[in-house]
N, C-alpha and C positions, 0 to 999 in steps of 0.2 A: 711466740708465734710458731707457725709450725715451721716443717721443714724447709717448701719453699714460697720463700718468704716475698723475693719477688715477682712471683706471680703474683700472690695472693694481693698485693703491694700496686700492680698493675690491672689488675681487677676493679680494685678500688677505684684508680684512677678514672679507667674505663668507665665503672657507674655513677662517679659525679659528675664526668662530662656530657655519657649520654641521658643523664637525669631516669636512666633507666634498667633496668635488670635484664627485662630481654633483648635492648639495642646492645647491651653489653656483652650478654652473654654471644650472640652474635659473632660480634668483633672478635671475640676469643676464640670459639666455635665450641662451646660447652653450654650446655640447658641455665634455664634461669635457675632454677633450682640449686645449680651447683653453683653460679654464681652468689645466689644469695645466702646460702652456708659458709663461703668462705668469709664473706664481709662480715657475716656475725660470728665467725671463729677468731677474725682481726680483731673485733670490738670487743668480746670478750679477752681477748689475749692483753690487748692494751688497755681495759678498764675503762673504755671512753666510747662513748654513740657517735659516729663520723657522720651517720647517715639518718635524716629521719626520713619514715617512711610513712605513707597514705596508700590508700589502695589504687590513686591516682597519677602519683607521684613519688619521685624521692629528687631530696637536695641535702646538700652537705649540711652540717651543724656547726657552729662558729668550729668547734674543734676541727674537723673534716675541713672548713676552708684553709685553715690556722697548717693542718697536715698537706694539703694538696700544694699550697704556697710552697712548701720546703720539695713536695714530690717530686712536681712536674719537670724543677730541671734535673733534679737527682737521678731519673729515670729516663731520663732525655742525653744525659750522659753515658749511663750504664750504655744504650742502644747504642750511640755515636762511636764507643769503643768497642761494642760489639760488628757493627760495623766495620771497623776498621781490623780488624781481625778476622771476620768474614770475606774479607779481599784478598788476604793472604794466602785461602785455598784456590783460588786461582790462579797462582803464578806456581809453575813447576816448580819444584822442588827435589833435592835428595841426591842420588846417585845413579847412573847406569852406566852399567858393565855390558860389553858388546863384545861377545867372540868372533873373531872374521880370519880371513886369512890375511897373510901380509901383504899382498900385493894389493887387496881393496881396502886395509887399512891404509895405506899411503896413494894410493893413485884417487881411489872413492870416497870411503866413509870418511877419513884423516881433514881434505879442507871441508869439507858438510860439517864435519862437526864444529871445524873453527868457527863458522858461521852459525851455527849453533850456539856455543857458549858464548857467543856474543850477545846473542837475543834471550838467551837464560840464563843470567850469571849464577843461580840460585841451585843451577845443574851442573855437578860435577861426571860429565860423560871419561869411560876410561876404555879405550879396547885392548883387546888380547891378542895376541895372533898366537894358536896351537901350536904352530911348527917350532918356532923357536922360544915359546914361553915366556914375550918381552911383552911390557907393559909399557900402555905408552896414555902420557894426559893428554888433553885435548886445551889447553889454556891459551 
């Protein structure tokens, strides 16, 4: 198969459910054209017709149902965990280093930030204070 394989894989999917090239191609946001090169690049790659086609129609071929049967949760999966990894750019993360003076490290920034690393545990906030070169965690 080629490179990516799950596209091409989801492609598929895409024009056995919409019985069509260009509702597919659609859905993806790429020309029929390119849609229907990759599903004859699939068919050729695996030695197997998924798809018969008419100038009216297309439906899967007992192979193509036989493949869609194993797809659909395969690729129902892959999303579900991409999903769930896609949630994790959401939640801050990493480090910040904050240079301040001592007196608004402890009187300002110091409880802000305890309440802070409450609400972000994922954030390790650290301040400075220049004068005397002390490091102080926020935990």
């Amino acid at each position: 198969m080629e490179r990516n394989d799950l596209s091409t894989l989801a492609a598929f999917l895409a024009v056995a459910e919409e019985r069509s090239f260009t509702r597919a191609a659609k859905r993806h946001g790429v020309s029929p054209s390119a849609m229907s090169h990759a599903i004859r690049r699939l068919e050729e790659d695996i030695g197997v017709r998924l798809l018969s086609r008419t100038t009216r129609s297309v439906a899967p071929t007992e192979a193509g149902e036989q493949l869609l049967t194993r797809l659909r949760p395969a690729l129902a999966d892959v999303r579900e965990a991409l999903d769930q990894f896609s949630g994790l750019r959401d939640k801050p993360a990493g480090r910040v280093r904050l240079l301040i003076p001592r007196v608004a490290g402890t009187s300002v920034i110091g409880p802000r930030l305890a309440q802070f690393t409450r609400a972000y545990p994922d954030v390790g906030p650290r301040y400075y204070s220049r004068r005397y070169r002390t490091t102080r965690r926020c935990d």
